[in-house]
C-alpha positions as CSV (number, residue, x, y, z in Angstrom):
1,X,123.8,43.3,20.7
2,X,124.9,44.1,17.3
3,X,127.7,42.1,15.4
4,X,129.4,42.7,12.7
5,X,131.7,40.2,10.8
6,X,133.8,40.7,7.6
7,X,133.5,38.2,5.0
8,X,131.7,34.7,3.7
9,X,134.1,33.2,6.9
10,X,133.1,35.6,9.0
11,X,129.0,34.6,8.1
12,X,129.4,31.3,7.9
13,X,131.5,31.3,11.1
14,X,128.0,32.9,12.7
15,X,126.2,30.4,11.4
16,X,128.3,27.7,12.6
17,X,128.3,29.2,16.1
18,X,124.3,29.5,15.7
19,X,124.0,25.6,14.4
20,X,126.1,24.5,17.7
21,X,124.6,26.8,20.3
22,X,122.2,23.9,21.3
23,X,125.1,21.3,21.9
24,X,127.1,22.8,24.7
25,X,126.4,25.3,27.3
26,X,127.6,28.6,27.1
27,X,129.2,30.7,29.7
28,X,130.8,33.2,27.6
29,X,130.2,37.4,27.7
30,X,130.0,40.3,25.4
31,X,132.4,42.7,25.8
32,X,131.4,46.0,23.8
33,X,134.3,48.3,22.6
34,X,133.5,51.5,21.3
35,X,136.6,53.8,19.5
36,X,135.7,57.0,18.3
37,X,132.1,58.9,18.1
38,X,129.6,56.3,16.9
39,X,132.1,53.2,16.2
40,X,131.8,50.2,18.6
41,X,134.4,47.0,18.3
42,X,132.6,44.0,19.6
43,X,134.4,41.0,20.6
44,X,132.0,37.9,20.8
45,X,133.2,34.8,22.8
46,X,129.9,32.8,22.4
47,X,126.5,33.6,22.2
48,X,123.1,34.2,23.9
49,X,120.8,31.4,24.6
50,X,118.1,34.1,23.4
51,X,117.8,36.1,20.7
52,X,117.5,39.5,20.6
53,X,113.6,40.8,20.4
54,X,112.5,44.1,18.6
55,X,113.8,45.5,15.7
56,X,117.1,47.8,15.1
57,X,117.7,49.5,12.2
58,X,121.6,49.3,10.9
59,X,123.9,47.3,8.5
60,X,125.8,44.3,8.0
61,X,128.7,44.0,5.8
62,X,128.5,40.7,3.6
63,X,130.7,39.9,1.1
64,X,130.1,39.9,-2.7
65,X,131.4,36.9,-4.0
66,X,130.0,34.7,-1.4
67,X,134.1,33.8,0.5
68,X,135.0,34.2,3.4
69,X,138.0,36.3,3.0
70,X,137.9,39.5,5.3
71,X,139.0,41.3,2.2
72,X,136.7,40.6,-0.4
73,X,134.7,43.8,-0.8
74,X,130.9,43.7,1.2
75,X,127.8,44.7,-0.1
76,X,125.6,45.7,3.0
77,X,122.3,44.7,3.6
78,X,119.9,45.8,5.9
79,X,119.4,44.4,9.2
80,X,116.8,44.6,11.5
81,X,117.1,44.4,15.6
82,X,114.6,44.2,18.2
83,X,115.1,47.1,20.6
84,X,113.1,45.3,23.6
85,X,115.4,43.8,26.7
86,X,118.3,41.1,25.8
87,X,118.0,39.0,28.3
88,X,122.2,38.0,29.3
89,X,121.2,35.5,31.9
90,X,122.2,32.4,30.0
91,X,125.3,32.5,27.5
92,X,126.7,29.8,25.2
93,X,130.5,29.3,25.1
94,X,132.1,29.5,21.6
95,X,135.3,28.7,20.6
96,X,137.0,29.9,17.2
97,X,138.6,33.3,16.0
98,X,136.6,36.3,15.0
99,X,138.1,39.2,13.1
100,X,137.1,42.4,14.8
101,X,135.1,44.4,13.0
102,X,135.0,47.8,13.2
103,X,131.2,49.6,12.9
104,X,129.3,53.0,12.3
105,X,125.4,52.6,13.8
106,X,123.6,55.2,12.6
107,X,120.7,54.3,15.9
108,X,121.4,53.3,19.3
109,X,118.5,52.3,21.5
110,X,119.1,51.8,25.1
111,X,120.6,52.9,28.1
112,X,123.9,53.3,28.6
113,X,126.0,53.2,32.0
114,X,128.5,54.7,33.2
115,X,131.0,52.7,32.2
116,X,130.0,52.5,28.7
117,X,127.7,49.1,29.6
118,X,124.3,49.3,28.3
119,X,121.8,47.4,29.8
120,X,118.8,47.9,27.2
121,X,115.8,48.1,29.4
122,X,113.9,51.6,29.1
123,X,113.3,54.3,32.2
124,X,110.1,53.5,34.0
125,X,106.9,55.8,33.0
126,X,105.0,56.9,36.1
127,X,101.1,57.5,34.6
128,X,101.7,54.7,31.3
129,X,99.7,51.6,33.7
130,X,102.6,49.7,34.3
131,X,103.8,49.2,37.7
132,X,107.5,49.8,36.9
133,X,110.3,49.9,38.8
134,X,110.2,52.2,42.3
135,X,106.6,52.7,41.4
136,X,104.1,51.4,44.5
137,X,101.0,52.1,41.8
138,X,100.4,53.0,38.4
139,X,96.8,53.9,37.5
140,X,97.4,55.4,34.2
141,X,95.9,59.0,35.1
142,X,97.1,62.5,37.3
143,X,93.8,62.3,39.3
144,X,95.3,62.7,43.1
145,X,92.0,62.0,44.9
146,X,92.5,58.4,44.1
147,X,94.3,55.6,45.7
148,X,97.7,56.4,43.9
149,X,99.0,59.4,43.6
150,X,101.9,61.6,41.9
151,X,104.9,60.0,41.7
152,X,102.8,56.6,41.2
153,X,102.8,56.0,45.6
154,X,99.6,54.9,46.9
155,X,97.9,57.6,48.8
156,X,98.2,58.3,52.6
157,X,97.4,60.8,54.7
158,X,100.1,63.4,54.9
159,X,100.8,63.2,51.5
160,X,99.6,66.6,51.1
161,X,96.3,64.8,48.4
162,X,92.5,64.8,49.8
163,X,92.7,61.5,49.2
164,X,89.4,58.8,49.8
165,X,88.7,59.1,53.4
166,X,90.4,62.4,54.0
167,X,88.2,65.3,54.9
168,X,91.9,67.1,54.9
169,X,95.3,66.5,54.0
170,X,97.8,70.0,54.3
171,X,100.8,67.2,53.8
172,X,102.7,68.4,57.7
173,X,102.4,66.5,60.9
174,X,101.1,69.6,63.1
175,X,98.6,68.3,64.9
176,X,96.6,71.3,66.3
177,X,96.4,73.1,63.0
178,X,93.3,72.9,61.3
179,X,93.8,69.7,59.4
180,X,95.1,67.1,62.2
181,X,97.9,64.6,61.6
182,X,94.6,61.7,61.0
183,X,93.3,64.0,58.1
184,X,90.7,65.2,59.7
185,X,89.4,69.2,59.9
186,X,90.6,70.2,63.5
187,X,87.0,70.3,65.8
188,X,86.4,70.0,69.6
189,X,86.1,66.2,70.6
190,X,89.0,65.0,68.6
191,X,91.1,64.9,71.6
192,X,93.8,67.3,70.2
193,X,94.2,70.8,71.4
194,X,93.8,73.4,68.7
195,X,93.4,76.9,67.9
196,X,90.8,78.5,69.7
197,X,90.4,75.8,72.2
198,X,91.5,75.9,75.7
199,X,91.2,71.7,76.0
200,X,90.0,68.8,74.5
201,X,89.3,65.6,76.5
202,X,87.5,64.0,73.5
203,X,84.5,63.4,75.3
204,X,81.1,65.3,75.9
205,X,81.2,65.2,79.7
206,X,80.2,68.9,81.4
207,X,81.1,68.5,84.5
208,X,84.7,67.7,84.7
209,X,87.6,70.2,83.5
210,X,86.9,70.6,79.8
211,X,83.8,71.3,78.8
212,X,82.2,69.2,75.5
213,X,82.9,72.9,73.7
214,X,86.6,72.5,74.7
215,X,86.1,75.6,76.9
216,X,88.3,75.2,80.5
217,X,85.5,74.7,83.0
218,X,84.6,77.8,85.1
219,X,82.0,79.2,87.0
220,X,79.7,80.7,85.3
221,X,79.8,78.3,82.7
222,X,76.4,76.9,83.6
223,X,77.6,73.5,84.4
224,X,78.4,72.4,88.1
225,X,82.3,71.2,87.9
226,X,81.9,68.1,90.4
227,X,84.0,68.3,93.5
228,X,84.9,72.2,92.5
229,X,81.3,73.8,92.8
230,X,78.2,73.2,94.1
231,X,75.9,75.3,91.7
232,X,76.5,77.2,88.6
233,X,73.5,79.6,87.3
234,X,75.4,81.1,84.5
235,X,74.8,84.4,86.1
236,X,76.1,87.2,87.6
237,X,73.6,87.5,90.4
238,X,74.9,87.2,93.6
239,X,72.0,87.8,95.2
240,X,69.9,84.3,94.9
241,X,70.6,80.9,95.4
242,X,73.8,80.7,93.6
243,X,76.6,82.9,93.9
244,X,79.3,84.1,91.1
245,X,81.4,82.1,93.2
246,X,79.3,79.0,92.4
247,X,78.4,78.2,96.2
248,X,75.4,79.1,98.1
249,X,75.6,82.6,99.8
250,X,77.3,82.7,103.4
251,X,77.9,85.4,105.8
252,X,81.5,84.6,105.1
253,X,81.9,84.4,101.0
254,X,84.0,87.5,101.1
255,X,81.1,89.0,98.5
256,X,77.7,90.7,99.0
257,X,75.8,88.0,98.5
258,X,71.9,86.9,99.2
259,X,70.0,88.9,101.7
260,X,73.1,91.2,102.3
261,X,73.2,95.0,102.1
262,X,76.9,94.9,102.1
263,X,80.1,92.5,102.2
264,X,78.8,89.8,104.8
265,X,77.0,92.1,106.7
266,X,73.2,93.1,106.8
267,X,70.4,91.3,106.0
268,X,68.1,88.8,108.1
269,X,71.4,86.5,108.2
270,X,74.4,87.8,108.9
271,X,75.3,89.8,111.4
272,X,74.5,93.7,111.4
273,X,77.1,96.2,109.4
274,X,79.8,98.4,110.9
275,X,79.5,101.8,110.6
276,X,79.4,103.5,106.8
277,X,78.6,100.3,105.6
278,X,76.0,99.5,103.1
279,X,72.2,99.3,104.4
280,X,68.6,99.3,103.2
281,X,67.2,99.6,106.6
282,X,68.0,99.9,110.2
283,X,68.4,96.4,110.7
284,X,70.6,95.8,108.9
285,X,73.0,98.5,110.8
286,X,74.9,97.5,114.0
287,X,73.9,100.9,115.1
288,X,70.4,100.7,114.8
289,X,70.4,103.7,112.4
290,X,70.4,103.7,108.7
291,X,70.5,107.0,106.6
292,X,70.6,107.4,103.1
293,X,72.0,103.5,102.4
294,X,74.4,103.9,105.1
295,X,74.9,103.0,108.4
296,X,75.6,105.6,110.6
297,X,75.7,105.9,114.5
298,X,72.7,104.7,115.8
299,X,70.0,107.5,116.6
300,X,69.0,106.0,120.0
301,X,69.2,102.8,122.1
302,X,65.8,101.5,120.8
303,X,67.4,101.4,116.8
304,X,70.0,99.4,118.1
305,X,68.2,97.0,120.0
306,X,65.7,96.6,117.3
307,X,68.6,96.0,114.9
308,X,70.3,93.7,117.2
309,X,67.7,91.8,119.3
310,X,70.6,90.4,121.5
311,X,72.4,93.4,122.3
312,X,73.7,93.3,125.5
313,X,73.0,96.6,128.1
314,X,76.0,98.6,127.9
315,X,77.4,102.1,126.7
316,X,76.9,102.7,122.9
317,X,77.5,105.8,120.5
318,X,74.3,107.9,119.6
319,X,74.0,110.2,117.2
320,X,70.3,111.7,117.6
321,X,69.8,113.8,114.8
322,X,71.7,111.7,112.3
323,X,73.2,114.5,109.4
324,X,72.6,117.0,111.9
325,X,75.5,119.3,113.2
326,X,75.0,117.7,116.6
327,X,78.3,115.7,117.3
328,X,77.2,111.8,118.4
329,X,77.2,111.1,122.3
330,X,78.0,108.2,124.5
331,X,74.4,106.6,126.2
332,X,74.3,104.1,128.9
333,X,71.3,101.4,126.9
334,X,69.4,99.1,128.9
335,X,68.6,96.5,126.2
336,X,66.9,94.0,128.6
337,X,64.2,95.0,130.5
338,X,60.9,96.5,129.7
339,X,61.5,95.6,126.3
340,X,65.0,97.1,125.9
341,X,66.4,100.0,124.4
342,X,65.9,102.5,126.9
343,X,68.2,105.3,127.3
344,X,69.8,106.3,130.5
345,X,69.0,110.3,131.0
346,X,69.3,111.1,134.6
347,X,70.5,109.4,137.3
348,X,70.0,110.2,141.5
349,X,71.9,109.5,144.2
350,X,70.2,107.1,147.3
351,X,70.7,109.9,149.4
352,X,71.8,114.1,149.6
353,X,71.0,114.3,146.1
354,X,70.9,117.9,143.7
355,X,67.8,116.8,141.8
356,X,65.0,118.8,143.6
357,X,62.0,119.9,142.0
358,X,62.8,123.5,141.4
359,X,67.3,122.2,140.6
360,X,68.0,124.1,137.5
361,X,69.3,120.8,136.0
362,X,65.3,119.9,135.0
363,X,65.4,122.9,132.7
364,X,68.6,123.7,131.7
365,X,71.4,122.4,128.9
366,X,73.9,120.4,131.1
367,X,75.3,117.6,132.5
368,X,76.6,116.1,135.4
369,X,79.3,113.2,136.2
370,X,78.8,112.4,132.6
371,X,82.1,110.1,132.5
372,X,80.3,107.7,135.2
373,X,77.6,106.3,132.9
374,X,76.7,103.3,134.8
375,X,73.3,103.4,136.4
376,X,74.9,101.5,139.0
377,X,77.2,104.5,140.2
378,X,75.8,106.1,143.5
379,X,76.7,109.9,142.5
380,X,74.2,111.7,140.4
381,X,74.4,112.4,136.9
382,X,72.7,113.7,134.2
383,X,73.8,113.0,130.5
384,X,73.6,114.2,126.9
385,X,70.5,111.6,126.4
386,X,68.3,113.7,129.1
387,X,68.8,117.0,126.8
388,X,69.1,116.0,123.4
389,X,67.8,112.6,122.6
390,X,64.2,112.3,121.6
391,X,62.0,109.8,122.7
392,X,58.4,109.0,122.7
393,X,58.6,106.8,126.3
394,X,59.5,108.0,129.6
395,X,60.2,105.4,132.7
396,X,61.0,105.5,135.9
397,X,63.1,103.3,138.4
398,X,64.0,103.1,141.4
399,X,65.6,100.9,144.0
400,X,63.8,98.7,146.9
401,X,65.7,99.8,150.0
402,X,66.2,96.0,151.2
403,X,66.3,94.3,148.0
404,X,68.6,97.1,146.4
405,X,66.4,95.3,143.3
406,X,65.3,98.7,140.7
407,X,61.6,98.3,139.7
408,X,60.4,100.5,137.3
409,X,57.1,102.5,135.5
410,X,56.8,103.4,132.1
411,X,54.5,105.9,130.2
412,X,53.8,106.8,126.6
413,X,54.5,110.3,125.9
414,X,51.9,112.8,124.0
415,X,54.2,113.4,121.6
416,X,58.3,112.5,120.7
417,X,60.3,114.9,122.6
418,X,63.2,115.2,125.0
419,X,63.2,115.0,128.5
420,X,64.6,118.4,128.9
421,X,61.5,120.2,126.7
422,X,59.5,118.0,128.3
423,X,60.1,119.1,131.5
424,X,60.6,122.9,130.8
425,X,57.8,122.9,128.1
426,X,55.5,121.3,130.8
427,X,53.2,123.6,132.7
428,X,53.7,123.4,136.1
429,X,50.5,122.9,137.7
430,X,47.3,121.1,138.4
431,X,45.1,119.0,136.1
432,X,42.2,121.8,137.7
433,X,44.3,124.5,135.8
434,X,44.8,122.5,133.0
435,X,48.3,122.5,134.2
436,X,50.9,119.2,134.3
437,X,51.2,116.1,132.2
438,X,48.7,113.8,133.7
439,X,49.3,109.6,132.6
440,X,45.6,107.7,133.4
441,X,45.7,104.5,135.1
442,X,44.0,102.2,137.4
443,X,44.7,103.2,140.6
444,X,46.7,100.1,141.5
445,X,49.2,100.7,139.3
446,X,49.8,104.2,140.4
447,X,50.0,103.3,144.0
448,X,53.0,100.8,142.2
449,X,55.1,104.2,142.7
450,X,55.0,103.4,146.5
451,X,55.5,99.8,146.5
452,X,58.4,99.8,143.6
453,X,60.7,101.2,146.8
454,X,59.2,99.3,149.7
455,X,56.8,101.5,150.8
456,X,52.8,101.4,150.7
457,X,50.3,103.5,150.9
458,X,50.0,103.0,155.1
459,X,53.0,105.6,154.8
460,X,51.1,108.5,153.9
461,X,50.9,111.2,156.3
462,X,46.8,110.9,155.8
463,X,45.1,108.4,154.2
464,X,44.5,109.7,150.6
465,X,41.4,110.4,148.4
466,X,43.0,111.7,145.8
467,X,45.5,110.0,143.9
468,X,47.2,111.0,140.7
469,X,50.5,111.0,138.4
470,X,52.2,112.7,136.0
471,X,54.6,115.3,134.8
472,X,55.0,118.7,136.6
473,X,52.5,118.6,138.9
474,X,52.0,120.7,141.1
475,X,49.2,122.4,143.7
476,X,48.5,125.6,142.9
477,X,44.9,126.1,144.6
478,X,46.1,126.2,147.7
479,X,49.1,127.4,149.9
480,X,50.1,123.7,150.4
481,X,53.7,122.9,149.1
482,X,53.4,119.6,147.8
483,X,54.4,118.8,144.2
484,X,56.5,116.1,141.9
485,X,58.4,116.2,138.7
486,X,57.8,113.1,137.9
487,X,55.7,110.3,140.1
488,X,53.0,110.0,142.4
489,X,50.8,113.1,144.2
490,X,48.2,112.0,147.4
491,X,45.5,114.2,148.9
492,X,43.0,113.4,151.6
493,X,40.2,115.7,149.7
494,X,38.8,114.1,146.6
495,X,41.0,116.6,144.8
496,X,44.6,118.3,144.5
497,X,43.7,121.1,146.6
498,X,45.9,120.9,149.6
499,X,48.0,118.6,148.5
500,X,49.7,116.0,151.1
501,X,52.3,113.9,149.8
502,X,54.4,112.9,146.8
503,X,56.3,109.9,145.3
504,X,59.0,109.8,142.3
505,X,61.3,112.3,141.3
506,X,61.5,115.9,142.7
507,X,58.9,114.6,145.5
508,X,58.4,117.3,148.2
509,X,55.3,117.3,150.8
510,X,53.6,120.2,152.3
511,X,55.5,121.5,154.6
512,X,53.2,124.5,156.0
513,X,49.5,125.3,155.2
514,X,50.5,129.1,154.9
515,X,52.1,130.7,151.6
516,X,55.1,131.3,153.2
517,X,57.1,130.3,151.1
518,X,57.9,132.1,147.7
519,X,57.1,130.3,144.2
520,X,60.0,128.2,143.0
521,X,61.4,127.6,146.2
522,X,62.1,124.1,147.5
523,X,60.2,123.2,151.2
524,X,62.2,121.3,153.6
525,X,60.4,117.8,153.2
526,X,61.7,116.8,149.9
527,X,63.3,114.4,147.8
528,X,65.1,113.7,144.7
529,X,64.5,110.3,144.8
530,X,61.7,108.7,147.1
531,X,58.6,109.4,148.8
532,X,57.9,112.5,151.1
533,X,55.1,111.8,153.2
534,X,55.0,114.8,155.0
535,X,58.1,115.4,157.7
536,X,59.0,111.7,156.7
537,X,61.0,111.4,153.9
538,X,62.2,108.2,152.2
539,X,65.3,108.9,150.0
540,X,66.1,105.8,147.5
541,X,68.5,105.7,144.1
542,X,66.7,105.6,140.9
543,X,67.2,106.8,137.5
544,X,64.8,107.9,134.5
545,X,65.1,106.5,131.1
546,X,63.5,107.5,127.8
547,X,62.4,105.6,124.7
């Protein structure tokens, strides 16, 4: 604080104030007056306990002549003032009368307030090494990679400064951008969701939800999720042991999976397809029939039951030459005896039946009673199988006439054919003319014709020496009628000339040893279905299948 006093009273009176400062405490203030630009008035009522540090350059009226009077002329001198901090805390009082003296400084140091009051202390100097006021550091330099940073705050992560310890510091608090709110570069295992990442559980477990690459878990991922999947291959094969649905094939997966030739279907598992379903071979078809990677209707009875061991004997759809123009067919199967998969082609009535040898029906495109396909019904028929389904097996059954139980024979044919070109493509005649389809077999398995519908051999209208059977046969060395489609012929001679009797199908014995009757005419003692033993006939149901 500068004052400035007129006169030797005015020194001396600063003196005396200065010489009794020690004696009494002071608890006066110093009011600071300023009037006009640069011109303070000062009114002193005691003085500080401290002087005032740090010099101030000004100057201090004294008067000439060495009085005291305020208007004695002054000589200035020059005074110096410290411009450091006056510290105000402790004030002597002062008692007396000072003049007021009015001043021009030519340099003010300090800081003045608002309301004129200057307090003297300087603004603090972020970056001089002095923690000042509102400063939390001070280290004298602008590095910001240090503890303390710009604007003299120690540094902290979000301050925007890659400070020690920070990998990353972008100064928000958005935690899934790439520098997260601990100031560290986003990556997968931090436990915060970011760009790029569809979770984060912070840990490097595979098999729960999140994956330790922060991908969702899923199959196909390579990992089994526990309690979700049972496998994962990391492939898109659903044909092995592990499915793209992450579970071990099934014939219920809704997918074409392991062994499968189509959706659940095929294969040595599941259960055969439906029709133009997928297929790689019959088998896998629940018709039996597989053409060109599709199932199609079956092509006989013996494709489905090889496709479906357990097919039970019923009516099925055939469709015998596959592509073909031929529209399919209903067939009556038998899938359980002999093997199954026989075909139902002609059927005779246990009595007054059509089928003689010379009916038209052996030889001829047609069909009879086609819509009762049961081999059970007791009205002939003949179906579609007897003229357009191949086969490479022919059998015949027929009924016991007690039992009502069918027993049956069955031959392998030369060749695959129908029945109808069999039968029509058959010479009609004797194994001497090289005539007839002959089968060869023990002889107690042909006499089996007999004894298949309760009769024997004691039947016969002579006791025989020749026994044969076969397709189309027929005596034509003699005038004798006797002749079968298909079954069993007996002759006393050692040979078919003058043929006796006849068992099977189309049976008819001799009925007169003259040629009186013309060629293709049927004698009275005949059959459809039985054994003619000369005048006696034996009529019995039966039916012949092919294979």
């Amino acid at each position: 604080m500068r004052v400035q006093l007129r006169g030797a009273a005015a020194w001396g009176v600063g003196l005396l104030v200065a010489c009794n400062g020690g004696d009494s405490a002071s608890t006066g203030t110093a009011t600071e007056t300023t009037t006009g630009t640069g011109t303070e008035v000062e009114t002193t009522t005691g003085t500080p306990t401290e002087p005032t540090t740090g010099p101030t350059t000004g100057t201090t009226a004294l008067p000439t002549d060495g009085s005291a009077s305020g208007d004695a002329s002054t000589t200035s001198l020059p005074t110096t003032t410290d411009p450091g901090t006056t510290d105000t805390s402790d004030t002597t009082t002062t008692t007396g009368t000072t003049d007021t003296t009015t001043t021009t400084d030519t340099t003010t140091t300090g800081t003045d307030t608002t309301d004129g009051t200057t307090t003297g202390e300087p603004d603090p100097v972020c970056g001089n090494g002095v923690i000042e006021a509102g400063e939390a550091c001070d280290d004298g330099n602008d590095d910001n990679t240090d503890t303390c940073v710009e604007g003299c705050q120690e540094a902290s992560c979000g301050d925007g400064f890659v400070g020690p310890g920070e990998a990353c510091d972008d100064g928000n608090d958005v935690d899934d951008d790439a520098c997260s709110n601990t100031c560290a570069p986003a990556s997968c295992g931090d436990g915060v969701v970011q760009a790029g990442e569809d979770c984060d559980d912070a840990n490097a477990i595979d098999t729960d939800a999140c994956l330790s690459n922060c991908a969702a878990a899923s199959c196909g991922d390579g990992f089994v999720h526990d309690g979700v999947e049972t496998c994962d291959d990391a492939d898109a094969d659903d044909s092995d042991e592990c499915t793209t649905l992450c579970a071990a094939p099934t014939c219920a997966d809704g997918i074409q999976s392991g062994g499968e030739s189509d959706v659940d279907c095929g294969g040595p598992e599941c259960d055969p397809c439906e029709l133009a379903e997928n297929c790689a071979e019959p088998g896998d078809c629940e018709s039996g029939s597989c053409d060109q990677g599709q199932c199609v209707v079956s092509a006989s009875c013996k494709a489905i039951k090889q496709a479906q061991p357990d097919a039970p004997d019923g009516l099925y759809d055939i469709d015998a030459d596959g592509a073909g123009p031929a529209a399919p067919f209903k067939v009556w199967c038998d899938m359980t005896t002999d093997g199954g998969g026989w075909a139902l082609a002609i059927r005779f009535a246990p009595s007054q039946g059509t089928f003689d040898f010379y009916s038209p029906h052996w030889t001829t495109v047609s069909v009879v009673n086609e819509a009762l396909s049961s081999p059970t019904d007791t009205l002939d028929g003949k179906f579609p199988a007897y003229n357009a389904l191949p086969g490479a097996e022919i059998r015949g059954c027929m009924q016991h006439p007690v039992t009502k139980v069918y027993a049956c024979k069955a031959y392998a044919l030369p060749t695959t054919t129908t029945l109808l070109d069999l039968f029509t493509n058959t010479p009609v005649g004797s194994d001497v003319a090289m005539k007839g389809l002959y089968f060869d077999e023990a002889q107690a398995e042909k006499v089996k014709w007999l004894t298949i519908q309760g009769r024997t051999i004691a039947e016969a209208s002579i006791a025989p020496n020749y026994i044969a059977v076969g397709i189309n046969i027929d005596d034509d060395q003699s005038c004798y009628d006797a002749r079968v489609r298909f079954g069993l012929v007996l002759n006393n001679e050692n040979n078919i000339s003058t043929l006796n009797d006849a068992a099977g199908f189309g049976a008819q014995s001799y009925y007169t040893s003259a040629c009186d009757l013309a060629p293709g005419v049927d004698t009275p003692w005949r059959t459809p279905s039985g054994f003619a033993a000369g005048p006696n006939i034996h009529h019995t149901a039966g039916h012949i299948w092919i294979r």
